[in-house]
C-alpha positions as CSV (number, residue, x, y, z in Angstrom):
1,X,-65.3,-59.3,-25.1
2,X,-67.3,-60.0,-27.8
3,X,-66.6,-62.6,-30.8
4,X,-65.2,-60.0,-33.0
5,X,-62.6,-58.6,-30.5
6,X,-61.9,-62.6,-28.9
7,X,-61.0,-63.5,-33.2
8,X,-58.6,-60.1,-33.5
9,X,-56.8,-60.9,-30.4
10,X,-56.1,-64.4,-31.5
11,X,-52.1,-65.0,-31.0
12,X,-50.6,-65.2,-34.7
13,X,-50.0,-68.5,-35.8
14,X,-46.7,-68.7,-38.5
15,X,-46.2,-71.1,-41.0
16,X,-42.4,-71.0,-39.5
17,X,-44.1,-71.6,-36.2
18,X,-46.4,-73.9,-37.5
19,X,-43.6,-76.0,-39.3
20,X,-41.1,-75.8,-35.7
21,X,-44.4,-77.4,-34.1
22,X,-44.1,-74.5,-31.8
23,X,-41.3,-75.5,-30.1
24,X,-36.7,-75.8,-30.9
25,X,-36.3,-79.2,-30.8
26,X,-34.4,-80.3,-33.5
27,X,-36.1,-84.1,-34.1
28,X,-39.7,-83.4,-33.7
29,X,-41.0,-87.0,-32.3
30,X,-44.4,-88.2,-33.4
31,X,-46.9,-91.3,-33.0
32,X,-48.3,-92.9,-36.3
33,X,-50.9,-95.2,-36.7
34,X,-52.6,-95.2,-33.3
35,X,-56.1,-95.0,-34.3
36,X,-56.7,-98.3,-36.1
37,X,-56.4,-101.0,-34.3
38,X,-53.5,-103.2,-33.9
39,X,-51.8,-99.5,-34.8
40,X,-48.8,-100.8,-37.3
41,X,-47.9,-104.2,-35.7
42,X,-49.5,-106.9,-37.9
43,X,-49.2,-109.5,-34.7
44,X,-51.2,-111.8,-32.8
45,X,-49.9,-110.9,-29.2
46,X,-52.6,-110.0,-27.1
47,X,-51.1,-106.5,-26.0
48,X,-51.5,-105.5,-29.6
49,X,-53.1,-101.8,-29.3
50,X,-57.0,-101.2,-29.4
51,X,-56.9,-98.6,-31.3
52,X,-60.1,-97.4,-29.0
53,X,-60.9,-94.1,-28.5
54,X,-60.1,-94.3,-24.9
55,X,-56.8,-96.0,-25.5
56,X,-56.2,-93.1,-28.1
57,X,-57.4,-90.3,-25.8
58,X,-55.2,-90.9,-23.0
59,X,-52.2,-91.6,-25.5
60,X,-52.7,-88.2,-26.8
61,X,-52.6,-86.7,-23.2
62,X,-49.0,-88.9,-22.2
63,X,-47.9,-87.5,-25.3
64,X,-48.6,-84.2,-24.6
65,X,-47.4,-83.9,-21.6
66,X,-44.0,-85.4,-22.1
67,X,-43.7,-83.0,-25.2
68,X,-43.9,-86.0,-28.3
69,X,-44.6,-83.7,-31.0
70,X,-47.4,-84.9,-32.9
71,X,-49.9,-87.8,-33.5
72,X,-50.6,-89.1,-37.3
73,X,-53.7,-91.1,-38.2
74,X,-53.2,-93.7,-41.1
75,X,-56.5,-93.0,-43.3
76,X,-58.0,-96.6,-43.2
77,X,-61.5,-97.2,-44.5
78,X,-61.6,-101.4,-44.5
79,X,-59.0,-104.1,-43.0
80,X,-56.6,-106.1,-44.0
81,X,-58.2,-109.6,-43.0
82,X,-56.3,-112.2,-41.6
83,X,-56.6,-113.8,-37.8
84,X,-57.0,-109.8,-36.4
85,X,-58.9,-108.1,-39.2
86,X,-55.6,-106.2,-39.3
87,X,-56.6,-102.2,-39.0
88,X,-60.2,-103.5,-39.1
89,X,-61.8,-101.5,-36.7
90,X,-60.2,-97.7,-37.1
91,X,-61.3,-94.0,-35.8
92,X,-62.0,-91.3,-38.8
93,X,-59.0,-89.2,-38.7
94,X,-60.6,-85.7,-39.0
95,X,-63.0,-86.2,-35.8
96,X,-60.6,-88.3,-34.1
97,X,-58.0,-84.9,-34.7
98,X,-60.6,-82.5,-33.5
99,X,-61.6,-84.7,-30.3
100,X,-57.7,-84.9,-29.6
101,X,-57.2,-81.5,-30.1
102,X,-60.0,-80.4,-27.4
103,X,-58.2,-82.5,-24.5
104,X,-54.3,-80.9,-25.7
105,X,-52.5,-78.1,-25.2
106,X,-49.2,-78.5,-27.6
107,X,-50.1,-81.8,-29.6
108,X,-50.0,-81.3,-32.9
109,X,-52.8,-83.9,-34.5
110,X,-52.7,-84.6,-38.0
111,X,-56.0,-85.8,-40.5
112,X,-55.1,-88.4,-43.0
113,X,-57.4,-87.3,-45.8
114,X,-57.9,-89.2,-49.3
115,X,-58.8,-86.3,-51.9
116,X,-61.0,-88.3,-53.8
117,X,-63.4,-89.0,-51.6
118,X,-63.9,-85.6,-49.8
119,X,-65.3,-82.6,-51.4
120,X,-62.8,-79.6,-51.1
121,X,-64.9,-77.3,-49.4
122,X,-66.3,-79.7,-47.2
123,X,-62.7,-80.7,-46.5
124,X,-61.6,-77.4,-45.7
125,X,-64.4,-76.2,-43.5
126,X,-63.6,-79.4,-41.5
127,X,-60.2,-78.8,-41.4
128,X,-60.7,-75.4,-40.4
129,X,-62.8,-76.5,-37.5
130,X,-60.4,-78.7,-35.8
131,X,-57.9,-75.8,-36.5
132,X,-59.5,-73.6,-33.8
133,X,-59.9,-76.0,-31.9
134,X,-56.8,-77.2,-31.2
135,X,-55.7,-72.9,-31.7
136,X,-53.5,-73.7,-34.9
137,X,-52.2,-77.0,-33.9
138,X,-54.7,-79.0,-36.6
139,X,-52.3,-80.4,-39.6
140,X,-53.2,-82.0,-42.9
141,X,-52.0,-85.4,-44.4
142,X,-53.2,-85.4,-47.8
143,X,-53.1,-88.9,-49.6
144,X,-53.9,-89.2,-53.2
145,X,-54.7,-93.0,-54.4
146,X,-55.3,-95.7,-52.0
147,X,-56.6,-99.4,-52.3
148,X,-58.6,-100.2,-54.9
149,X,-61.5,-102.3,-52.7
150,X,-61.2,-99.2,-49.7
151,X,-62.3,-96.9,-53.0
152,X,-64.9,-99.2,-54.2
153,X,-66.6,-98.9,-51.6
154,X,-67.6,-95.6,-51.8
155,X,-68.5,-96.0,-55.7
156,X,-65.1,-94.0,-56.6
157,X,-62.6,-95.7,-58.8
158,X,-59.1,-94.4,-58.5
159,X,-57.6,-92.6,-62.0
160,X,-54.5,-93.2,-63.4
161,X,-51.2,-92.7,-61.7
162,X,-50.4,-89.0,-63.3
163,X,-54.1,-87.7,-63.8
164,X,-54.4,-88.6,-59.6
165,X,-52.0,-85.9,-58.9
166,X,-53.7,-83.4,-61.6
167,X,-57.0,-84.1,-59.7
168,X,-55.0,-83.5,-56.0
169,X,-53.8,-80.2,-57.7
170,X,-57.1,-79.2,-57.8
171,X,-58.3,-80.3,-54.7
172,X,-55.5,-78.5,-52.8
173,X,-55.6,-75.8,-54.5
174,X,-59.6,-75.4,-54.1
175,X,-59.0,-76.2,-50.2
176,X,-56.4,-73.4,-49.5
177,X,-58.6,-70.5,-51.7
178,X,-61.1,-71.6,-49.6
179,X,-58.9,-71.2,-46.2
180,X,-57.4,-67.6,-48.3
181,X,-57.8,-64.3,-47.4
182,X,-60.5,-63.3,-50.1
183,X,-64.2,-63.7,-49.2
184,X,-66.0,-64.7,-52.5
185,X,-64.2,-66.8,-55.3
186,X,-64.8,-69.7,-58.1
187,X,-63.0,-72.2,-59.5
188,X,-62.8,-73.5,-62.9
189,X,-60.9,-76.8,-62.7
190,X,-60.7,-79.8,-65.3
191,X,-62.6,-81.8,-62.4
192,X,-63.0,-79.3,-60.0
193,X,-65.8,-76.8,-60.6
194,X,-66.9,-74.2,-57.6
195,X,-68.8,-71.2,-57.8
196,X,-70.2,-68.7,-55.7
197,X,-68.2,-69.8,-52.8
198,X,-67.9,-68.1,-49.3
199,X,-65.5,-70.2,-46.7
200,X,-65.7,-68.7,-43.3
201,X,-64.2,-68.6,-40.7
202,X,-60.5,-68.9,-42.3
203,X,-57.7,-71.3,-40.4
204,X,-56.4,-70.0,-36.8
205,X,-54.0,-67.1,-36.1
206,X,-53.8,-65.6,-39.6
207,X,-51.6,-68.8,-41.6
208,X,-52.9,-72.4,-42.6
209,X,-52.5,-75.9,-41.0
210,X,-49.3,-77.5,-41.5
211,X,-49.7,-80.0,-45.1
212,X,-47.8,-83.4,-45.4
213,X,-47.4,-85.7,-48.2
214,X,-45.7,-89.1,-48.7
215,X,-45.7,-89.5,-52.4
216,X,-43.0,-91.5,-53.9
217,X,-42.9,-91.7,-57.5
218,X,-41.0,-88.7,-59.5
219,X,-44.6,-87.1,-59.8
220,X,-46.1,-87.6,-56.4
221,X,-42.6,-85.9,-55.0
222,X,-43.2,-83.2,-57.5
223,X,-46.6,-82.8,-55.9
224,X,-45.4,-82.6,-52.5
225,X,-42.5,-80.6,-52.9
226,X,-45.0,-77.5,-54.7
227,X,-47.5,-77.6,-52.3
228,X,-46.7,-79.2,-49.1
229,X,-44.8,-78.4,-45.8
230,X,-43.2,-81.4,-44.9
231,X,-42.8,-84.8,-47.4
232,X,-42.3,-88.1,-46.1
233,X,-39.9,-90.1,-47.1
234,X,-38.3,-94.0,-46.6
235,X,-35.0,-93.8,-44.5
236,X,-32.7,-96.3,-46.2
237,X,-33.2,-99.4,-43.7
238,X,-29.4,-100.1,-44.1
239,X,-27.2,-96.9,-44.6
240,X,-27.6,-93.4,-43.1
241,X,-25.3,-92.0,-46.1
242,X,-28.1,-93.4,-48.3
243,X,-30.8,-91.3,-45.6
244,X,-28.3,-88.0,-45.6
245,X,-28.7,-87.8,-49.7
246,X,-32.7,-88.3,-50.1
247,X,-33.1,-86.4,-47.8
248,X,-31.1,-83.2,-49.3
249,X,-32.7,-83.9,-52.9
250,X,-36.0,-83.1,-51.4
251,X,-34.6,-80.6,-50.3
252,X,-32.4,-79.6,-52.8
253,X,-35.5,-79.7,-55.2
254,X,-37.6,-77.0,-53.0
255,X,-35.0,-75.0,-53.2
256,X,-34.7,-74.8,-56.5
257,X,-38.4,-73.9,-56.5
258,X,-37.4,-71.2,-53.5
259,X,-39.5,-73.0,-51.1
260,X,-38.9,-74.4,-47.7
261,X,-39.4,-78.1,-47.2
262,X,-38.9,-80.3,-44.0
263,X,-38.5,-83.8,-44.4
264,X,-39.7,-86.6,-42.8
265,X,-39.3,-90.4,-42.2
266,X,-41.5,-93.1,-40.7
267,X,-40.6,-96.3,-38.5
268,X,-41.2,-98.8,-35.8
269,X,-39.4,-98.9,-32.1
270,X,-39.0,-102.3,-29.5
271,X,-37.2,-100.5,-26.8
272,X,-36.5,-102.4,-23.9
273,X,-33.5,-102.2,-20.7
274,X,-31.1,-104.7,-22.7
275,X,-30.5,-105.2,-26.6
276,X,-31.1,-108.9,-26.1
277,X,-34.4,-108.3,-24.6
278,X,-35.7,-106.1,-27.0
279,X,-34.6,-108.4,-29.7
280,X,-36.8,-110.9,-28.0
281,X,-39.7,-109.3,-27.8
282,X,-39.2,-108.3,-31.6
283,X,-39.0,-111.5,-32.4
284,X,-42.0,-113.1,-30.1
285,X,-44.4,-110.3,-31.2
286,X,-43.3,-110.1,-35.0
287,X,-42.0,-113.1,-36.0
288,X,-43.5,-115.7,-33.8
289,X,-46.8,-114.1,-33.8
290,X,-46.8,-112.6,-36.3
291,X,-50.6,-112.3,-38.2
292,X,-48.7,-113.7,-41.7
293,X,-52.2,-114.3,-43.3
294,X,-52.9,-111.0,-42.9
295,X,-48.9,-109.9,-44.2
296,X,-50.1,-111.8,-47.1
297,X,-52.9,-110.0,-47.7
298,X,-51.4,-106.4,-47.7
299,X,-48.8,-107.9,-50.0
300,X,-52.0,-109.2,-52.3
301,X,-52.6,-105.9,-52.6
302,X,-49.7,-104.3,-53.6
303,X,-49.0,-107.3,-56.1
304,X,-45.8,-108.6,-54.4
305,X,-45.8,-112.4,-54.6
306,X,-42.8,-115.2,-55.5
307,X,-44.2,-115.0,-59.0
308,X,-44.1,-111.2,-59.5
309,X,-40.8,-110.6,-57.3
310,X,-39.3,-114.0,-56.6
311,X,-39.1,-116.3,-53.4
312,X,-36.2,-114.4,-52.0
313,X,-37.8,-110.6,-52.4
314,X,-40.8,-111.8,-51.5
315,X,-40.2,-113.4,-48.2
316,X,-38.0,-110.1,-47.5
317,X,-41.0,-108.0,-48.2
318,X,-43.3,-110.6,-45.7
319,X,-41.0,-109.8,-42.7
320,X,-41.0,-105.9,-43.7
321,X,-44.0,-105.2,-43.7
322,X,-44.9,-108.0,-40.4
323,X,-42.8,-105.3,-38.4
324,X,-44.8,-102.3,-38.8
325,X,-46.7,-101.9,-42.6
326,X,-43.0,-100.6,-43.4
327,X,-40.8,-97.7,-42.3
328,X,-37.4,-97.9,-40.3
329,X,-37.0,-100.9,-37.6
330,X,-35.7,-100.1,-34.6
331,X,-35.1,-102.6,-31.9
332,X,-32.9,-102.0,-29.5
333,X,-31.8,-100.4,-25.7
334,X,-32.6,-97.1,-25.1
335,X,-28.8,-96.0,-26.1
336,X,-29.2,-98.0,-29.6
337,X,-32.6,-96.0,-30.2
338,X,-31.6,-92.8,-29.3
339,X,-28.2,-92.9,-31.1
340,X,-30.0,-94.2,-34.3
341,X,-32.5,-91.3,-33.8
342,X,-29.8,-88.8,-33.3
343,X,-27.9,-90.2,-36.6
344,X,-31.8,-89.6,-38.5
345,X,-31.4,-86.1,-37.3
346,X,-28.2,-85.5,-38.3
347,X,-28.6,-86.9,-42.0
348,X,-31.1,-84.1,-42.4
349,X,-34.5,-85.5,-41.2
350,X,-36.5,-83.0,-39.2
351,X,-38.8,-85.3,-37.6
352,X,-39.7,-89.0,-37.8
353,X,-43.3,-90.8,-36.5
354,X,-43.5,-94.1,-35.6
355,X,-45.3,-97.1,-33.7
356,X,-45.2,-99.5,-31.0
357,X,-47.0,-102.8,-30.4
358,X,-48.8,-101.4,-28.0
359,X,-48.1,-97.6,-28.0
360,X,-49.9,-96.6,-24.1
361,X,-47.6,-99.4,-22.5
362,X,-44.4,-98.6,-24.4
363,X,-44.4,-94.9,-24.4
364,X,-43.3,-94.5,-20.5
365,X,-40.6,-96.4,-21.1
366,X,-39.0,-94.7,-24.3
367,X,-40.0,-91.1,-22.9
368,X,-38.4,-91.8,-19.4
369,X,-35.0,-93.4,-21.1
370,X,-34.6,-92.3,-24.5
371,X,-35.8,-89.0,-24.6
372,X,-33.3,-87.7,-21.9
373,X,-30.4,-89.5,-24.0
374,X,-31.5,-86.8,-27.1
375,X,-31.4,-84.3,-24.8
376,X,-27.8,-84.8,-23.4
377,X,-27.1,-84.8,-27.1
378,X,-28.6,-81.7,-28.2
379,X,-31.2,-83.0,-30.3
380,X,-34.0,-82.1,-28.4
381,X,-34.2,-79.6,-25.5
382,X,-35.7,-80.5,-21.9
383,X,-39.3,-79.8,-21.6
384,X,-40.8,-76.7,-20.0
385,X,-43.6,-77.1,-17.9
């Protein structure tokens, strides 16, 4: 069979495929943050994660064999500091997807990309690549402004808040003409200019890799909502009423642009046999060991100290972002996790990715007990094969 006859009888790949993460669970369950080290946990504890490539190679095989959805890379360029170098040492996300890919068979590997500093058609070829090799199971994180010193050091400076998302239109626009059906096209952008372009070969199975987005301002979730599949969103840390109606807005606000939108949350899981023990590991890892010089660096960054937000907020703010750089904390048995996971998918949430202290020691654990508990439920079905 030669290469011609090998690409026509390629299996189709659907964006309603694509979006189900080829399978009918409703939750879809991912990983995030795996390939930086220390992953989310800003901790001291020595069984905080590697972040190696090994460590991260045979995560991404126990997660594909117990049927976790998908892996997420946080886009990270320069650390944090502190005692660790918090997410000082960290794996590219696009290579890092495409060796994941090769060792998989249903994973579903995301890149974490900032627009800025990648050229669109370089971009897109790349994505493109790790598309066929993972046979249309390559998605796309797109992020749009990071920090300011991560930037600098590429000789980029970031734009402000509302011409970044003009600039993003272009780029994502320019990425999926390139990944379109038509051979030969240009571009004529306000920063973007292309000509002469010819983008082969086009993503796998005749559709385009899966594209998420997390922005949160009114502008960043009108940027998501018109070109994304999937938008990320905060799950209210104290009500699932307040999770249930963000939720439906997103959606809501596809709708009204007739598009289909799946919405997804982020968080942190302790899981352990008894509530009062994983509510003393939380406590030993995050609070007692916590890296706080390095908390107080990422809050540096963001501009949250007692002067800006007060003692109170800010010391609120220190502990959130100790547990896991933010998102929904979960600590609990394996009936308190998968009950609060069951609630996230029944306020509207159709998938949620989240970390571990140490994600290749934990994992075994939560797929063994929790996992099972969603299944007796009807949230997710038991795996095949």
């Amino acid at each position: 069979m030669n290469d011609m006859t090998k690409a026509a009888a390629a299996p189709r790949a659907s964006m309603r495929d694509r979006m189900a993460m080829y399978n009918e669970n409703t939750l879809k369950i991912g990983l995030f943050g795996a390939n930086c080290s220390s992953g989310r946990a800003v901790t001291l504890v020595p069984e905080r994660w590697t972040g190696s490539w090994e460590d991260n190679l045979a995560l991404a095989k126990m997660s594909d064999a117990a049927g976790i959805e998908f892996m997420l890379p946080v886009g990270r360029w320069k650390g944090y500091g502190g005692d660790t170098d918090y997410m000082g040492t960290s794996l590219e996300t696009i290579t890092w997807a495409t060796g994941l890919l090769a060792h998989t068979k249903r994973l579903i590997v995301f890149g974490t990309v900032h627009a800025p500093l990648f050229h669109p058609l370089i971009a897109a070829k790349q994505f493109v690549t790790a598309d066929h090799v993972g046979q249309g199971r390559f998605g796309l994180n797109i992020v749009v402004g990071w920090n300011e010193d991560e930037f600098q050091m590429f000789g980029v400076s970031q734009r402000d808040h509302d011409s970044r998302y003009d600039y993003a239109q272009e780029w994502i626009d320019a990425v999926k003409l390139a990944w379109g059906p038509q051979d030969d096209f240009e571009y004529n952008g306000q920063f973007i200019k292309l000509k002469n372009v010819r983008s082969k070969p086009k993503p796998y199975g005749g559709s385009r890799p899966l594209i998420m987005n997390a922005g949160a301002s009114a502008t960043g979730r009108g940027f998501a909502i018109r070109n994304c599949d999937a938008f990320f969103t905060q799950a209210d840390r104290t009500s699932m009423d307040k999770t249930r109606t963000l939720v439906q807005a997103a959606k809501d606000e596809a709708a009204a642009q007739n598009k289909e939108l799946d919405v997804y949350a982020v968080g942190v899981v302790t899981c352990r046999p008894t509530q009062k023990e994983a509510e003393e590991y939380y406590h030993y890892a995050t609070i007692e060991n916590g890296d706080w010089s390095a908390v107080d660096g990422i809050l540096g960054k963001k501009n949250i100290s007692p002067a800006t937000v007060g003692e109170e907020e800010f010391q609120k703010q220190r502990h959130h972002y100790a547990h896991g750089m933010g998102g929904l904390l979960m600590v609990g048995d394996p009936d308190r996790i998968a009950n609060t996971l069951a609630d996230l998918s029944r306020a509207g949430l159709r998938g949620i990715g989240f970390s571990f202290v140490n994600y290749l020691k934990e994992l075994p654990y939560f797929c063994d007990e929790v996992l099972p508990r969603l299944e007796r439920m009807g949230i997710r079905t038991k795996r095949k094969g």
